[in-house]
C-alpha positions in Angstrom: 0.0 0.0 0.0 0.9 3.7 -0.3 2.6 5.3 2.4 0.8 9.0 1.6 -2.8 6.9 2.4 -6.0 8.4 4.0 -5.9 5.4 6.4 -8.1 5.6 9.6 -7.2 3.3 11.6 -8.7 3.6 15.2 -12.6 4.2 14.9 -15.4 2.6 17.1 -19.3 1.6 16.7 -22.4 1.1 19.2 -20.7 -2.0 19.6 -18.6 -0.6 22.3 -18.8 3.2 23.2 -19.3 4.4 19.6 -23.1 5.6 18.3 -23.2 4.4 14.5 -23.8 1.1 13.6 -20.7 -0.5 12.6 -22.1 -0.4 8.8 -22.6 3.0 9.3 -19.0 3.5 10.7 -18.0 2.1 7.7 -20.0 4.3 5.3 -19.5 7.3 6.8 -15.6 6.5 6.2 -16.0 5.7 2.6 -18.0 9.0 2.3 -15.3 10.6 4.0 -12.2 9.5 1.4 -10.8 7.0 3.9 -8.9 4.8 2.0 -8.4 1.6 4.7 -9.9 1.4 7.5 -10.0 -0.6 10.7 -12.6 -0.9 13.2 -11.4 -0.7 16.9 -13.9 -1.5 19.1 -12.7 -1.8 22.9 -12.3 -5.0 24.2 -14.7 -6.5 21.9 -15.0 -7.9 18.0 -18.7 -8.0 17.6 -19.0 -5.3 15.2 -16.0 -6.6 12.6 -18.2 -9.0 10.8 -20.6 -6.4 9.8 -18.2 -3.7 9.1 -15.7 -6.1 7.1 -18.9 -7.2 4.9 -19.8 -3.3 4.5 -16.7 -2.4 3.3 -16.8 -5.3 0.7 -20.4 -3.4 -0.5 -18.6 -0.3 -0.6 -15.2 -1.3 -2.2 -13.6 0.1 1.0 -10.4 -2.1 1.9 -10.9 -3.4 5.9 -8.7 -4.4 8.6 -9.7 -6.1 11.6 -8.9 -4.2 15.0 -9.9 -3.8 18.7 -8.6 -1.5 20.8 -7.4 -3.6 24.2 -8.2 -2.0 27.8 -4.5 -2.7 29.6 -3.2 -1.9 33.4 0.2 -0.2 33.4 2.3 0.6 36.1 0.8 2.6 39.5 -3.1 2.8 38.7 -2.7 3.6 35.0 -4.9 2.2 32.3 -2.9 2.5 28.2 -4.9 1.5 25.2 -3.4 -1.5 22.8 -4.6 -0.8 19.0 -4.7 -4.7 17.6 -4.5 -4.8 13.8 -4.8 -7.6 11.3 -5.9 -10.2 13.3 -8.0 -13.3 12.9 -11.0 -12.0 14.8 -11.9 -15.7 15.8 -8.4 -17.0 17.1 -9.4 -18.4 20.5 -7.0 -17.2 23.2 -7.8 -13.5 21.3 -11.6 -14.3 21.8 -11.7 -15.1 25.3 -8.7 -12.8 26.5 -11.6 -10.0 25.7 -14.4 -11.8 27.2 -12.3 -12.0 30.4 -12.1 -8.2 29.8 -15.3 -7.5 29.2 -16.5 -9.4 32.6 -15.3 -7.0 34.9 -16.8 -4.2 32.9 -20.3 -4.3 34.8 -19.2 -4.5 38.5 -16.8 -1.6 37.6 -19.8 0.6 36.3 -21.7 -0.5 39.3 -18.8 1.0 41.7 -18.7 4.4 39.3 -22.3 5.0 40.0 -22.1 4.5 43.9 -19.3 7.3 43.5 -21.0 9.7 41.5 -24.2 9.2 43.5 -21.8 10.6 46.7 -21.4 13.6 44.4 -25.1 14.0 43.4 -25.5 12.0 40.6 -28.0 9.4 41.2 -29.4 6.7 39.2 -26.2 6.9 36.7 -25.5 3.1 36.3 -29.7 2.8 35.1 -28.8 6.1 33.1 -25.4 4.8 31.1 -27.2 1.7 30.4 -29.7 3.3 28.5 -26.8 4.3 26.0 -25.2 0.6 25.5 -28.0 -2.3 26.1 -25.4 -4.7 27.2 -23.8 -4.6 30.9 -20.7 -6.4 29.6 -20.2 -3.3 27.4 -20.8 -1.0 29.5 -17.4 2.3 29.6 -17.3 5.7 31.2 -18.4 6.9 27.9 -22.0 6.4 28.5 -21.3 7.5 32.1 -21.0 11.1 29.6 -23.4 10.9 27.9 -25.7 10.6 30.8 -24.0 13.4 32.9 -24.5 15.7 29.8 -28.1 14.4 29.7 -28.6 16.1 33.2 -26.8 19.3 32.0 -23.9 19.1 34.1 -21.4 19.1 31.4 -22.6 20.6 27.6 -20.4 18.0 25.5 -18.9 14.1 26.4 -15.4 14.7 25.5 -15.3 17.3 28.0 -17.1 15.1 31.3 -14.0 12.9 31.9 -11.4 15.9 33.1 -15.0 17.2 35.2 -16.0 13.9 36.8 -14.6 10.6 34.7 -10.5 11.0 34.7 -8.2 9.6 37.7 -8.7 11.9 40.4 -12.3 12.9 39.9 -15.5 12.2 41.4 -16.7 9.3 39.4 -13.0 7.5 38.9 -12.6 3.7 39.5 -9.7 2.3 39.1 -10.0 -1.5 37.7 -7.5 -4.5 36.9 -7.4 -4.7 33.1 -4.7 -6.8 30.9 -1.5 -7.0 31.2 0.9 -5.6 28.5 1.8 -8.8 27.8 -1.7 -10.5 28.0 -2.9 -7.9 25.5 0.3 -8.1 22.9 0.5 -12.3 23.5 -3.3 -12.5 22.3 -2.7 -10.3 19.2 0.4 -12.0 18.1 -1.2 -15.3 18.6 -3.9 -14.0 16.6 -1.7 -13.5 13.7 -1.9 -9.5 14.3 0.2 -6.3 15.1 0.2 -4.0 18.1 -0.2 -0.5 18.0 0.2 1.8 21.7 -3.2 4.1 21.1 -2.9 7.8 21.5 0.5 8.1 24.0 -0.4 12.0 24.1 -3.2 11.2 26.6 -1.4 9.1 28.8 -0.8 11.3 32.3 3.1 10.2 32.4 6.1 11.4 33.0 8.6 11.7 30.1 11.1 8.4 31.8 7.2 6.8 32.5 6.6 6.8 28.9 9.7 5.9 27.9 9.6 3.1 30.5 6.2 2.4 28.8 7.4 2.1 25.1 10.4 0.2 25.6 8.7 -2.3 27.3 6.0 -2.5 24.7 8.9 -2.8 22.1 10.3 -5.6 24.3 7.3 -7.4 23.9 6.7 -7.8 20.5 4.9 -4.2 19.9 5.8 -3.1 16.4 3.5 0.7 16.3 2.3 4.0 17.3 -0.1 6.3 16.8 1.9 9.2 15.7 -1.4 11.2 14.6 -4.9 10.7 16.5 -8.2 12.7 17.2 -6.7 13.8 20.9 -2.7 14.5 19.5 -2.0 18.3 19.4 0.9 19.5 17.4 3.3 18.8 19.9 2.0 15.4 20.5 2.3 14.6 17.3 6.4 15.8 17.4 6.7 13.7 20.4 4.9 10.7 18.9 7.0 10.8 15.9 10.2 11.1 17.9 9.2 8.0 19.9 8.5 6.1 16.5 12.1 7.2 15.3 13.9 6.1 18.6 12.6 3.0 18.8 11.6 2.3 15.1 7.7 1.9 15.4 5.6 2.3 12.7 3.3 5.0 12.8 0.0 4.4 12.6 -3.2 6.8 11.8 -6.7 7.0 13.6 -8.9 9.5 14.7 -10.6 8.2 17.3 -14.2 8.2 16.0 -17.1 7.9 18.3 -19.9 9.6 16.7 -21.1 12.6 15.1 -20.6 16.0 17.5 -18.7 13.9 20.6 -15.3 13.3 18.8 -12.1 15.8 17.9 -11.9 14.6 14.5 -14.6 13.6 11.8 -13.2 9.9 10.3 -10.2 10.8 7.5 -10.0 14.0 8.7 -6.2 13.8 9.7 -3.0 15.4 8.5 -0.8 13.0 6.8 2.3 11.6 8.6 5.5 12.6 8.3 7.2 11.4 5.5 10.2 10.1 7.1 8.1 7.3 9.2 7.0 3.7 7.9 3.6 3.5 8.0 2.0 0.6 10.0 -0.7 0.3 7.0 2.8 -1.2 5.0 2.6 -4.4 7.3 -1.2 -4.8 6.9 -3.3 -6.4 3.9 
């Protein structure tokens, strides 16, 4: 493939935290001049069937992806961006539903917190915007607290009440980095660290981070995302050079009005990094 591609390559659907359909996810793309495109769904691969035959309608070339839900060092949770993976390899499959398990008891303990803080009835609230308790995220938490009028707009509820530190944060046991990287590779895909911009560390915490990732198989790095500002991205791409990541490409797509960036609506990367789209068919 190209390297100077209008790849998006981080995107999710109402299958996890996202409000298209993951046919519409896909559409919406295509109509937007994305030229590959990988649905990442977190901590689930419900939503790849549909949006791999969608794509096929639409002459759009698809990846599969997930976006894994990982514990890192003192209370930190990072974001592993699987790519190219056979979305029924077994150890893959049920790493997530091991995931996905915890995911209700921990919504259960962020509504007893915000109701200390006033917000009552939030787990009944959030689970009016997913269906599915094992899907459950903080991101329809958001949406509820904007329902009430606390907040105008999703994106900006978790620095308010959602983000470590606030009213609403519980901390949960997710994967381990090399839980999350041993499923992909066995899976017969790559591994991608999601938006590094966003991650509250240090400068040595990142770096501590990365070359750990590095060590255990990771290959990428999203260089350009929704969330990256310009300096992010200059930082992003230094990492990729030091430790010779590909750079990868996603916007971070949740739905119309509640994301930074539209799907394909990225700058291109810098030309002197190897895409991550070079390793994928």
């Amino acid at each position: 493939m190209k390297a100077a591609l209008n790849a998006d390559l981080h995107c999710h659907s109402m299958v996890s935290d996202g409000l298209l359909t993951p046919a519409d996810v896909v559409r919406r793309a295509q109509g937007n001049g994305v030229e590959f495109l990988a649905l990442t769904d977190h901590d689930e691969l419900g939503g790849l069937a549909e949006a791999a035959a969608a794509a096929q309608q639409v002459g759009l070339p698809f990846v599969n992806g997930v976006e894994i839900s990982v514990s890192w060092g003192d209370d930190q949770t990072i974001h592993i961006v699987g790519l190219g993976f056979d979305r029924e390899h077994g150890s893959l499959v049920e790493g997530l539903a091991k995931i996905r398990s915890g995911r209700d008891s921990r919504a259960r303990r962020i509504a007893a917190e915000l109701d200390k803080v006033g917000i009552g009835g939030a787990y009944e609230g959030a689970l009016k915007y997913v269906g599915n308790p094992e899907l459950i995220s903080r991101s329809h938490f958001a949406r509820y607290i904007v329902e009430l009028g606390h907040v105008k707009e999703v994106k900006n509820v978790f620095d308010c009440w959602l983000a470590k530190g606030k009213p609403g944060y519980v901390a949960h046991p997710w994967a381990s980095m090399e839980e999350a990287l041993g499923w992909i590779a066995d899976a017969g895909g790559i591994a991608v660290v999601a938006h590094p911009g966003r991650y509250r560390l240090t400068r040595d915490e990142i770096k501590e981070m990365l070359s750990k990732f590095k060590e255990l198989g990771g290959v990428g790095i999203e260089v350009l995302s929704g969330s990256h500002d310009a300096s992010h991205i200059r930082n992003c791409a230094r990492f990729a050079r030091r430790y010779g990541f590909l750079a990868s490409r996603g916007s971070d797509f949740h739905g119309p009005g509640e994301s930074w960036v539209d799907l394909g609506r990225l700058p291109s990367l810098p030309e002197d990094l190897t895409p991550v789209w070079t390793r994928l068919r």
